[in-house]
C-alpha positions as CSV (number, residue, x, y, z in Angstrom):
1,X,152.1,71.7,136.7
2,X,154.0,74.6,134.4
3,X,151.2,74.2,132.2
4,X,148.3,75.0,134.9
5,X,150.7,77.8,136.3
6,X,151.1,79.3,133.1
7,X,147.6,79.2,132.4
8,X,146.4,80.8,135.6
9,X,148.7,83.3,135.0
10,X,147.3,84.1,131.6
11,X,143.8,83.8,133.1
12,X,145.1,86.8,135.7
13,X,146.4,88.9,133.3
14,X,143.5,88.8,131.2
15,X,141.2,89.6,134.0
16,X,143.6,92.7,135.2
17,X,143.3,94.0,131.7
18,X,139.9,93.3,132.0
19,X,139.5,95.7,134.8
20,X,141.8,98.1,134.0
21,X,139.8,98.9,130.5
22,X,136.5,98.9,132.5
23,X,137.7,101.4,134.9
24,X,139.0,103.4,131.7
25,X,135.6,103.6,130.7
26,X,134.2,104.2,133.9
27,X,136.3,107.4,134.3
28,X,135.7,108.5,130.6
29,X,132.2,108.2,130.6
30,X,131.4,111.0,133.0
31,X,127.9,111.6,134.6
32,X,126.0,114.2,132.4
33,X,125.9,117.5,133.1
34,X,122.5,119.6,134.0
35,X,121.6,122.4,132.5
36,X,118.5,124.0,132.7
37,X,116.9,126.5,130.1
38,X,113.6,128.8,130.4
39,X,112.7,129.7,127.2
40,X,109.6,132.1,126.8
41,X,108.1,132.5,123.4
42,X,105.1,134.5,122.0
43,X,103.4,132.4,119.7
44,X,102.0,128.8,121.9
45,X,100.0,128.1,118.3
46,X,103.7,126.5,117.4
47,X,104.2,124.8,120.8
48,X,104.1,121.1,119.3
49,X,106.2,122.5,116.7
50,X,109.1,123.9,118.9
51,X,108.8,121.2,121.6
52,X,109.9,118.5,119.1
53,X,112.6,120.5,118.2
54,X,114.0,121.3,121.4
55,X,113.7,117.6,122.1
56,X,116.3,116.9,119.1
57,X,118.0,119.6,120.2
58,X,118.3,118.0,123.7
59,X,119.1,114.7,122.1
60,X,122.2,116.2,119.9
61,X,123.5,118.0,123.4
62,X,123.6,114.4,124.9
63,X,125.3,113.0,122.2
64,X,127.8,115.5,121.3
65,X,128.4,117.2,124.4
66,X,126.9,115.0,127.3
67,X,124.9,117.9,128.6
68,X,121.2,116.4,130.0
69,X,119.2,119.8,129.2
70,X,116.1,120.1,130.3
71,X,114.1,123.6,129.2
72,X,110.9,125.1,130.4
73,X,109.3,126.3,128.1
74,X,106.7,129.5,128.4
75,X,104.3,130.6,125.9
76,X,101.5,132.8,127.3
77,X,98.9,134.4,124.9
78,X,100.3,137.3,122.6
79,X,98.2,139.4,124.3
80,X,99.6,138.9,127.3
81,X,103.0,138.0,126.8
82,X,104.8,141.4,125.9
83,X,103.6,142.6,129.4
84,X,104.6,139.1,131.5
85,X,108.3,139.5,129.8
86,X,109.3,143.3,130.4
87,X,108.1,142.1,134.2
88,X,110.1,139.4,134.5
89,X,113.0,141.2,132.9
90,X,112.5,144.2,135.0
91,X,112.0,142.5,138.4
92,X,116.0,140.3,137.2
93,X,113.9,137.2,136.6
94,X,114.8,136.8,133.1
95,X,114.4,133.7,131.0
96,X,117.5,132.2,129.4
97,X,116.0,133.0,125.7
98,X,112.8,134.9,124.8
99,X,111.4,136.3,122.1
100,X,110.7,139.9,121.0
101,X,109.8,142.2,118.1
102,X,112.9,143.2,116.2
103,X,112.0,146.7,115.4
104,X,109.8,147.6,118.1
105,X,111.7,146.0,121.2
106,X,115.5,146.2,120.2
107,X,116.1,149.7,120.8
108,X,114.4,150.0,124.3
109,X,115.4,146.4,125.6
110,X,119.1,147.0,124.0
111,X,119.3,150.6,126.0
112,X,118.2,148.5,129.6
113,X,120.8,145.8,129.2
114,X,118.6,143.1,128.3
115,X,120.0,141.6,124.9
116,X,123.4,139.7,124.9
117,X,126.0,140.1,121.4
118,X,125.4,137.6,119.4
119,X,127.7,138.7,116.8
120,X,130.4,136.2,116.9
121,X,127.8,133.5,117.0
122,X,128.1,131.1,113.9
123,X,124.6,131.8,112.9
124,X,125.2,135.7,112.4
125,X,127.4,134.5,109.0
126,X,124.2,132.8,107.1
127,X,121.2,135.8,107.8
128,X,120.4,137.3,104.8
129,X,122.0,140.9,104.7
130,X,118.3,142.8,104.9
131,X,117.4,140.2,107.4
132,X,120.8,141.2,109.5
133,X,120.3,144.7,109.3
134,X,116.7,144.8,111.2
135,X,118.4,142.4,114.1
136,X,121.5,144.6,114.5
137,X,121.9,147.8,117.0
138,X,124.8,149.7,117.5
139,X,126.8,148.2,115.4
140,X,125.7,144.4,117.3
141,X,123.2,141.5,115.9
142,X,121.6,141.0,119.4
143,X,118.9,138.6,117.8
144,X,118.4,135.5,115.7
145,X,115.3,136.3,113.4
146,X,112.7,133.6,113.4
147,X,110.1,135.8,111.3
148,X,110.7,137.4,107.8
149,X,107.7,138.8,106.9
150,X,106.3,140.4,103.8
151,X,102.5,140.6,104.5
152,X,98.8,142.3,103.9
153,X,96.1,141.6,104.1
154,X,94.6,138.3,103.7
155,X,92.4,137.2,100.9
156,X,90.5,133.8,99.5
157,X,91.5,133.3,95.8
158,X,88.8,131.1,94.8
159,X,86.0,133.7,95.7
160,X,87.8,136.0,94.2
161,X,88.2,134.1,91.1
162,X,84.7,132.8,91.1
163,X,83.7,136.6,91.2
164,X,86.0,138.0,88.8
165,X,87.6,139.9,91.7
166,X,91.1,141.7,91.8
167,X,92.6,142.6,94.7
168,X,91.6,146.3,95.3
169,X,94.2,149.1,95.3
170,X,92.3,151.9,96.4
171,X,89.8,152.9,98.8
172,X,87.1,153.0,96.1
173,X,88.1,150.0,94.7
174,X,87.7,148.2,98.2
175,X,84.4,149.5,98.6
176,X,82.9,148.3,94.9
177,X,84.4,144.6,96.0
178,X,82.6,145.1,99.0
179,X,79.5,145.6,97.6
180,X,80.1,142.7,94.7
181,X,80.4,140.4,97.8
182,X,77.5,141.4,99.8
183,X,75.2,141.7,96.5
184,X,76.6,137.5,96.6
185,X,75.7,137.2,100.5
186,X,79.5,137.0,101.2
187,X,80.6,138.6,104.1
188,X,83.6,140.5,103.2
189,X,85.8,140.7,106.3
190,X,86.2,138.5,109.1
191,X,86.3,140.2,112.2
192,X,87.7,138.2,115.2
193,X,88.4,140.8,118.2
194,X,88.7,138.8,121.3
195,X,92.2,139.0,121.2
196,X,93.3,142.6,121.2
197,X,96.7,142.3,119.0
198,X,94.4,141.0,115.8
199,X,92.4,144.4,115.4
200,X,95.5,145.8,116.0
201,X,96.6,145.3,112.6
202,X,94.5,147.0,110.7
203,X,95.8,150.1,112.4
204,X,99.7,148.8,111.5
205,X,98.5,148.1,107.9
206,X,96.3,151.4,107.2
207,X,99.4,153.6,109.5
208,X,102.0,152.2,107.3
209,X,100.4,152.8,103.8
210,X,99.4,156.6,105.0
211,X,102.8,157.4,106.7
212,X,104.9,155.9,103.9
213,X,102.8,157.8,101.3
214,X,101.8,161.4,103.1
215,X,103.5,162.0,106.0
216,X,107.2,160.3,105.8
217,X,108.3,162.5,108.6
218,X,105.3,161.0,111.0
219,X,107.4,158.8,113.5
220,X,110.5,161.7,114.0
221,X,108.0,164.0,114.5
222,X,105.9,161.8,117.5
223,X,109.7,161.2,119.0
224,X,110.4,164.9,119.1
225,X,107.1,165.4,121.1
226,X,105.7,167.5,117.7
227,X,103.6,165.1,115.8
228,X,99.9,164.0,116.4
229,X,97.9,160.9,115.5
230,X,95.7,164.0,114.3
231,X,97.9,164.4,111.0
232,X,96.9,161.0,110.0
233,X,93.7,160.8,111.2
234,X,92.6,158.9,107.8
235,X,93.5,156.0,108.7
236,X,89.9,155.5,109.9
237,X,88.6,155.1,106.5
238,X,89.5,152.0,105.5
239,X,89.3,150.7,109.5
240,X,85.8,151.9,109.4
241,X,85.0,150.1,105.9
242,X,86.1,147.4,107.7
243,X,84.3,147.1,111.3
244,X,81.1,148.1,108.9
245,X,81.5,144.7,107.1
246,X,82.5,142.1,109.1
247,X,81.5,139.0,110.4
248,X,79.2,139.1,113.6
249,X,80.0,138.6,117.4
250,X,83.6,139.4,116.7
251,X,84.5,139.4,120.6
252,X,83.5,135.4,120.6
253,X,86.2,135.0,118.2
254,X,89.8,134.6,118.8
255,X,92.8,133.8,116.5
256,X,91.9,130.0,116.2
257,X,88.1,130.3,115.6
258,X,88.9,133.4,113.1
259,X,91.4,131.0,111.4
260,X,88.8,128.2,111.2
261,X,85.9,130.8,109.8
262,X,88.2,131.9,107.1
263,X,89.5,128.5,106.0
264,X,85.5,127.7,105.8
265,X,84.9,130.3,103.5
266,X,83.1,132.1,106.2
267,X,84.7,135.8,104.9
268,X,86.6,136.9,101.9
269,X,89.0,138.8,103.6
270,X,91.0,139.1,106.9
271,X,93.2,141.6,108.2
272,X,95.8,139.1,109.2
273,X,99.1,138.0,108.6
274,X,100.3,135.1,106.5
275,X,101.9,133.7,109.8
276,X,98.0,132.3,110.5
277,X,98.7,130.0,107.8
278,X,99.6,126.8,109.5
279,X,96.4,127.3,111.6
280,X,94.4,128.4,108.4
281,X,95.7,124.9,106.2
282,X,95.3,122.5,108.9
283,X,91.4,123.2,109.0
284,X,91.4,123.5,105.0
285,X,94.6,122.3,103.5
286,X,93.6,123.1,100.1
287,X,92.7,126.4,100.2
288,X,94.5,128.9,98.1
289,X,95.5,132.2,100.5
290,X,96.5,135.4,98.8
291,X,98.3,138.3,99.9
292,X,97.2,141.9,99.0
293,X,98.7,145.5,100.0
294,X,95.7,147.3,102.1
295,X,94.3,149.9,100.6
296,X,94.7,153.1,102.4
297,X,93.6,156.1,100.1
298,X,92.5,156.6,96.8
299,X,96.4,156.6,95.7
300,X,97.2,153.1,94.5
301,X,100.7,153.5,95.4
302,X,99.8,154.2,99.1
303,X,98.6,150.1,99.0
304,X,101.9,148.7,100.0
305,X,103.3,145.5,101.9
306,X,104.6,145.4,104.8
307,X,108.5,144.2,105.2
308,X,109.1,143.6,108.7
309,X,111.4,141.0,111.1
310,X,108.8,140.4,113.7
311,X,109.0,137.6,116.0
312,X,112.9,137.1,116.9
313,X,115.2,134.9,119.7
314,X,117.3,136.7,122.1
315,X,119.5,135.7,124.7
316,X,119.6,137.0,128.1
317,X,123.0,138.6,129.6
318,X,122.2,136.9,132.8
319,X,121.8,133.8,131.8
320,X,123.5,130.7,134.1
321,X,123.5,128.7,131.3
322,X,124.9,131.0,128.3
323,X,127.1,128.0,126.4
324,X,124.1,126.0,126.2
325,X,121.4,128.9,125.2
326,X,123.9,129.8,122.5
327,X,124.1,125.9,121.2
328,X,120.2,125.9,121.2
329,X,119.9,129.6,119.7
330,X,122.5,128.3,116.8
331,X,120.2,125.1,116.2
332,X,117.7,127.1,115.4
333,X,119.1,127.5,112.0
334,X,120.9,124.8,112.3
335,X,121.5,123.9,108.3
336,X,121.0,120.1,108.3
337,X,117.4,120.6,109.6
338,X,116.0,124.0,110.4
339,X,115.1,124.2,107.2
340,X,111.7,121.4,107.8
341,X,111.2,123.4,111.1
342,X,110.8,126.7,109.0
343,X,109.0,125.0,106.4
344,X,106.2,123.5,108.7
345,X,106.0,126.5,111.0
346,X,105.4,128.2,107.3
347,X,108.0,131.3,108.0
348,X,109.8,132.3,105.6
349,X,113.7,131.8,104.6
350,X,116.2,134.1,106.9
351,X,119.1,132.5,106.1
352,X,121.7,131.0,103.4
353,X,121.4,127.7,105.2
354,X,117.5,127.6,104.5
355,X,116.4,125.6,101.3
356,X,112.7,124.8,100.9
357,X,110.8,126.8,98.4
358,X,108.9,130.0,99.4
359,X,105.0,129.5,99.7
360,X,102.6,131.4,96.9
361,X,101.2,133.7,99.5
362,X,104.9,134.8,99.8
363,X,105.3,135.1,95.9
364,X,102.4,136.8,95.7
365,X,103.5,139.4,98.6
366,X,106.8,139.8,96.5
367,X,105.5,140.8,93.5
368,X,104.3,144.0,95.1
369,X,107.5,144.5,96.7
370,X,109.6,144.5,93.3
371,X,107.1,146.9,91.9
372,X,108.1,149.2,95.0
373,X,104.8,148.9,96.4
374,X,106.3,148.0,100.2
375,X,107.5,149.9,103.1
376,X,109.8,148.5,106.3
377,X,107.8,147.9,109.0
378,X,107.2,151.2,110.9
379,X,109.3,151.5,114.8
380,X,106.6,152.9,117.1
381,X,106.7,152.3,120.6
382,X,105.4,149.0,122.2
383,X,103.7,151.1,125.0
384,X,101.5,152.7,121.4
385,X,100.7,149.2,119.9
386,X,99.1,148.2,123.1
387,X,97.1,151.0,123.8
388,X,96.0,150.4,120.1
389,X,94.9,147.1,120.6
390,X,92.8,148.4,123.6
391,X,91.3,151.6,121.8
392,X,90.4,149.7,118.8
393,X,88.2,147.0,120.6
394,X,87.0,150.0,122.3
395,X,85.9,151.6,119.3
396,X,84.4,148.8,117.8
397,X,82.3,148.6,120.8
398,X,81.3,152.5,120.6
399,X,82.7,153.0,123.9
400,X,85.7,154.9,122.2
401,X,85.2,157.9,119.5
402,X,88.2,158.8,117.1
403,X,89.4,162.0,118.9
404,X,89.5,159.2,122.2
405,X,91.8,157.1,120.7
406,X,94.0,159.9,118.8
407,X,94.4,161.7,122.9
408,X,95.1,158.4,123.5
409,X,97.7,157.1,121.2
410,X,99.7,160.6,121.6
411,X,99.2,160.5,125.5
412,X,101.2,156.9,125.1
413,X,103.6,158.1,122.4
414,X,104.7,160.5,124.9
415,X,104.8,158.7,128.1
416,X,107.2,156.2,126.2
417,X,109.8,158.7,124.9
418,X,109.8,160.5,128.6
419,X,110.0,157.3,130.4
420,X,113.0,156.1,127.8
421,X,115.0,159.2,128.2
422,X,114.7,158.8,132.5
């Protein structure tokens, strides 16, 4: 009988511990928290690309901190998507993160309240020093930069080669390879215009080379309400050469199609940034792209790269959600794997904690740079590289002459620096 008793007792206690540890873990493992992040990004060519990410990024919150995130994620055409954010930041709808152009944007959206301090964050400590400077204001880094650029115009090696060709360094020189490719039935420029922001650039390349190398004192000058486009009004030159020698039908033809008639061999040349390179390898992963300074003048040294932080990640002050947005802003160079992201999204290293090797378009770039031949990325006002955009299809169309889009351009210049001193 002592023996059953004592065994049922056993059995009881076991069963109280039993329950006692199981209601231990009930109470430690909490019910997740929800958090919710909008995220609006420019470039929606890199959605696959960032939507795995943010899924490991969701998985490590789960794990670590047993937040369940969930994040919309926004990424409207580049044409568009300037205009949807100052809206939605404007109207206090803003999105937890977004992105914006580091030069152009951080003054004005810095001045409005729109950018949180992120210089305690633990990211801030691994930016490259000339990377940190471009995302800093008054004294604050109030961006994470996702886009380091040093970039020209685009160019295929192999035609070159075959050809004997050298990338051109003055005007003249541009207009004898011109002719060697046309005497070859190769069409020297691809022209793809249905997106506004890709005609753009030739405007940002060609201004660049002419303010850097003639009129230094261009962009004080516009701010001070004393400067016209007028002054540099030779920027034309080489955007004529180009419209005169493109590829046909250039309103059918967006980023994607343009990307796809380059790969293809379609056009020697294309005014366009190496950050097409993803879309230009996956329709021809062999194909060797170079990097050239645009010629602007019949000065070699006014062909010069442009050094710019575009494309960067801010954080909104009104965000419900801040502890989390900084956790996903810091994985973005997180330094066990932003490195792969960086690497397949073909940007280029920001940051100590980045270790893949750069890409030969980007070598290429550099070699110009450490011969001098590079400027920083001019700071005009957004309000200006929009109406750009606009003219430039218009002139390409004939519906806009030269003195139109110089009124323009200095009509837009100065309804920016009024509208930022209100």
């Amino acid at each position: 009988m002592k023996k059953v008793l004592s065994l049922t007792f056993g059995l009881l206690i076991i069963v109280f511990m039993l329950t006692v540890i199981t209601g231990f873990d009930r109470k430690t493992q909490a019910p997740a928290r929800q958090a919710e992040l909008k995220v609006f990004m420019s470039f929606p060519r890199f959605r696959d690309q960032f939507e795995r990410y943010f899924n490991q990024f969701k998985a490590k919150e789960k794990a670590e901190k047993n937040i369940d995130v969930t994040i919309k994620l926004e990424m409207p055409n580049p044409d568009q998507a300037g205009q949807i954010l100052r809206a939605r930041l404007a109207s206090n709808d803003a999105p937890d993160l977004f992105t914006l152009h580091a030069i152009a944007d951080i003054p004005t959206f810095y001045k409005a309240g729109y950018l949180t301090d992120l210089s305690n964050q633990p990211f801030v400590g691994a930016l490259f020093g000339n990377v940190k400077e471009i995302v800093t204001y008054d004294g604050k880094v109030v961006a994470l930069p996702l886009e380091s650029l040093a970039w020209g115009y685009l160019y295929n090696k192999k035609i070159f080669s075959d050809l004997g060709l050298t990338p051109p360094q003055t005007l003249d020189e541009m207009k004898a390879v011109v002719n060697k490719l046309k005497a070859k039935k190769i069409t020297p420029f691809e022209l793809s215009f249905q997106e506004s922001w890709i005609p753009q650039l030739m405007m940002a390349l060609s201004l660049g080379g002419i303010v850097t190398s003639e009129h230094p004192d261009f962009v004080d000058k516009m701010n001070k309400g004393k400067g016209s486009y007028k002054e540099v009004e030779s920027v034309f030159n080489i955007i004529d050469l180009i419209m005169q020698n493109g590829t046909d039908k250039p309103f059918e033809v967006g980023s994607a199609a343009g990307s796809a008639d380059f790969a293809n061999g379609k056009a020697a040349m294309w005014v366009q940034g190496p950050w097409m390179a993803e879309s230009i390898l996956k329709v021809n992963p062999g194909m060797k792209i170079g990097v050239a300074p645009l010629p602007v003048s019949n000065d070699p040294e006014a062909a010069m790269i442009n050094l710019a932080v575009s494309t960067s990640l801010a954080v909104s002050p009104t965000s419900k959600n801040k502890e989390v947005a900084f956790d996903l802003l810091n994985y973005i160079l997180d330094k066990k794997v932003s490195s792969a992201l960086f690497q397949e999204l073909k940007f280029n290293p920001v940051a100590s904690v980045h270790k893949y090797k750069s890409y030969p378009w980007v070598d290429e770039a550099m070699a110009y740079v450490s011969k001098g031949k590079a400027y920083k990325d001019l700071s005009l006002p957004q309000a200006v590289t929009d109406e750009t955009a606009k003219m430039l299809q218009s002139y390409y169309a004939k519906q806009a002459t030269k003195d139109d889009i110089i009124k323009a351009l200095d009509k837009a210049w100065a309804d920016s620096i009024k509208a930022s001193s209100n």
